[in-house]
C-alpha positions as CSV (number, residue, x, y, z in Angstrom):
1,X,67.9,130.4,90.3
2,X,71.0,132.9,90.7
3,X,74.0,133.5,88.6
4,X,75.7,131.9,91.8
5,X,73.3,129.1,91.9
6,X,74.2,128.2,88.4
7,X,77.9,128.2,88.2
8,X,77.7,126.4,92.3
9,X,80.4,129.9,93.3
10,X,80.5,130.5,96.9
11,X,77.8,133.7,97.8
12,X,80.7,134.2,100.5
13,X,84.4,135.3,99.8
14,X,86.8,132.9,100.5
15,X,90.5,132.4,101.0
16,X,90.6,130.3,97.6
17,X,94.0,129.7,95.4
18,X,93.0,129.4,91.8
19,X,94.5,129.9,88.7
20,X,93.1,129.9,85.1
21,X,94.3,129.5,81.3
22,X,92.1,129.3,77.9
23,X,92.0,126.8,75.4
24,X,92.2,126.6,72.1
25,X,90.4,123.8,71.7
26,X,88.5,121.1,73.7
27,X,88.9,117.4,71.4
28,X,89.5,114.1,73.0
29,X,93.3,114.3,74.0
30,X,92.5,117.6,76.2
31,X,89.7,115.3,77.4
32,X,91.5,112.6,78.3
33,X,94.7,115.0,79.8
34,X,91.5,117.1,82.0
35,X,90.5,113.2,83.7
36,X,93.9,112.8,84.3
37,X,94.6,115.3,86.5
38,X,91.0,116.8,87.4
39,X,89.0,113.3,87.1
40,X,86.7,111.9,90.3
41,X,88.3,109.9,92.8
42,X,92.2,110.8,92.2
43,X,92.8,112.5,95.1
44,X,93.5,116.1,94.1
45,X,93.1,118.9,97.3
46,X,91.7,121.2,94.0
47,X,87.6,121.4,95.1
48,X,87.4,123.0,91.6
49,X,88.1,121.9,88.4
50,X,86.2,123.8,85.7
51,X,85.9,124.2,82.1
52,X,84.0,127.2,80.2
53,X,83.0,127.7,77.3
54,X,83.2,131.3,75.5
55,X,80.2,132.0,73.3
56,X,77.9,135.2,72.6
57,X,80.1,138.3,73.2
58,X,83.2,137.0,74.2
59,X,83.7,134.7,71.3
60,X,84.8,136.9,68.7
61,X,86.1,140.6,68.6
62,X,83.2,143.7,68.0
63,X,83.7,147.0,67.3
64,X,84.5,149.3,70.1
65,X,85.4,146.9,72.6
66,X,88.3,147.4,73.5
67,X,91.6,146.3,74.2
68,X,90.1,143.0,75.5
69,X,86.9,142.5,74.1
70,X,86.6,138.9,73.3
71,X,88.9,135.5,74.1
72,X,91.2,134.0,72.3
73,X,90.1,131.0,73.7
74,X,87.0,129.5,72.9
75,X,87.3,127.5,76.6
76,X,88.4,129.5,79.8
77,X,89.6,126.8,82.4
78,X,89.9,127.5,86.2
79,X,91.1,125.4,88.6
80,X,90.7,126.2,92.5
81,X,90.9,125.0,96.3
82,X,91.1,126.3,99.5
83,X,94.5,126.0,101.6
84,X,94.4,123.7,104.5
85,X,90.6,122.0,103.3
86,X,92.3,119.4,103.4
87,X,95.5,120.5,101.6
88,X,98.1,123.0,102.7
89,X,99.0,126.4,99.7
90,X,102.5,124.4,98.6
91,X,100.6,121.4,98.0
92,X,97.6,123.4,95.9
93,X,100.2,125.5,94.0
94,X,101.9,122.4,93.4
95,X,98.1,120.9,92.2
96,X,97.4,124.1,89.9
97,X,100.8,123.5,88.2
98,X,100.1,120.3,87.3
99,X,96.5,120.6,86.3
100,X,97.6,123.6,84.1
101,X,100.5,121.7,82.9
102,X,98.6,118.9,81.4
103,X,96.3,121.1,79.8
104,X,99.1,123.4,78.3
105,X,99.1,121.8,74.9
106,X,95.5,123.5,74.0
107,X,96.4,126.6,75.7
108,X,96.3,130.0,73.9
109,X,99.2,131.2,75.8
110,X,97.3,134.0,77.4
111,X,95.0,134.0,80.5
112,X,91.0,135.3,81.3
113,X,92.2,138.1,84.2
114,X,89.3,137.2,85.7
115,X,90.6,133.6,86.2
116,X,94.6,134.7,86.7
117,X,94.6,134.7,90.7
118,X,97.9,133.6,91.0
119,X,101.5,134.9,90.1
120,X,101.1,136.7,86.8
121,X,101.3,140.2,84.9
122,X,99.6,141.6,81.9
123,X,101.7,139.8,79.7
124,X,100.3,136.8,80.4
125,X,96.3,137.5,80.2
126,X,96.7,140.0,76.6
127,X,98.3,138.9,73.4
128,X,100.7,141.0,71.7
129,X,98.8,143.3,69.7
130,X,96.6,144.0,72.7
131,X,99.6,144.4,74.6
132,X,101.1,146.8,71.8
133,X,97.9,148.7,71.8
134,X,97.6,149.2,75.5
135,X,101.0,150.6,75.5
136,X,100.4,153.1,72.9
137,X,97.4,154.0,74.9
138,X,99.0,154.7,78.0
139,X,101.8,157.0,75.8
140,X,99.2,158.7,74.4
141,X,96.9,159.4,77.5
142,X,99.5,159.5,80.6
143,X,103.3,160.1,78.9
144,X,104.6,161.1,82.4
145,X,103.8,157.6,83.7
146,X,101.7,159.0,86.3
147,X,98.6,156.8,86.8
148,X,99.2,153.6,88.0
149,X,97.2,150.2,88.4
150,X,97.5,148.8,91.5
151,X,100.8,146.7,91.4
152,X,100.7,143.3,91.2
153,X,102.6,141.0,93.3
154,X,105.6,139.3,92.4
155,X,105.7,135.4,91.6
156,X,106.0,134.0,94.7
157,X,107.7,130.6,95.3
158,X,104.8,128.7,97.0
159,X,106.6,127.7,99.5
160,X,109.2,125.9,97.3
């Protein structure tokens, strides 16, 4: 069995719209808000509804790490579909919104990058100290503002 065999990923790229948060917590109410709006048989167009949970290295901060070397979450969520299978982007985005909406009261506030693949900037996958660190980092190493990540693109409207 493969790492892709376990988590049921695609082996194959696809043109997926997903979106991700982490959780705080995981008790009954985020249980009962998660069927609501991710349960079976309600219709959604999302093909993926899934919930993580961070343990081993990414569950608490180590030495040397880095800047991001553990969640503040202890659950990364992601939620995904692919436009037009059977629904078209509006109506995903529009999906995503609400499946991370009802799941917004156990939500750190910050994002797994990995699971951001939507509208967002670093602001919204570090915390503030890691922000605040990264920043005098890049003062330190590159003053000039001369290396640049690739840009990211602006929050689109989905169509809206």
């Amino acid at each position: 069995m493969t790492v892709l065999d376990a988590t049921v990923d695609p082996e194959q790229p696809i043109p997926a719209i997903g979106d991700g948060v982490l959780l705080d917590d995981f008790d009954n109410g985020a249980i009962e808000s998660f069927m609501r709006v991710a349960g079976p048989d309600l219709g959604s167009p999302l093909l993926a509804a899934k919930l993580r949970r961070s343990r081993g290295a990414l569950a608490a901060p180590l030495v040397g790490t880095g800047v991001r070397g553990h969640h503040e979450g202890r659950f990364p969520l992601l939620g995904a579909g692919v436009p037009d299978a059977p629904a078209p982007a509006p109506s995903l985005h529009a999906s995503l919104d609400r499946y991370l909406g009802a799941m917004r009261p156990w939500a750190t506030g910050t994002r797994f990058a990995s699971f951001a693949e939507r509208w967002y900037v670093l602001e919204t996958c570090l915390p503030a100290a890691a922000l605040a660190r990264v920043a005098r980092t890049r003062a330190a190493v590159d003053p000039d503002g001369l290396l640049l990540a690739p840009p990211l693109p602006p929050a689109p409207n989905h169509g809206r």
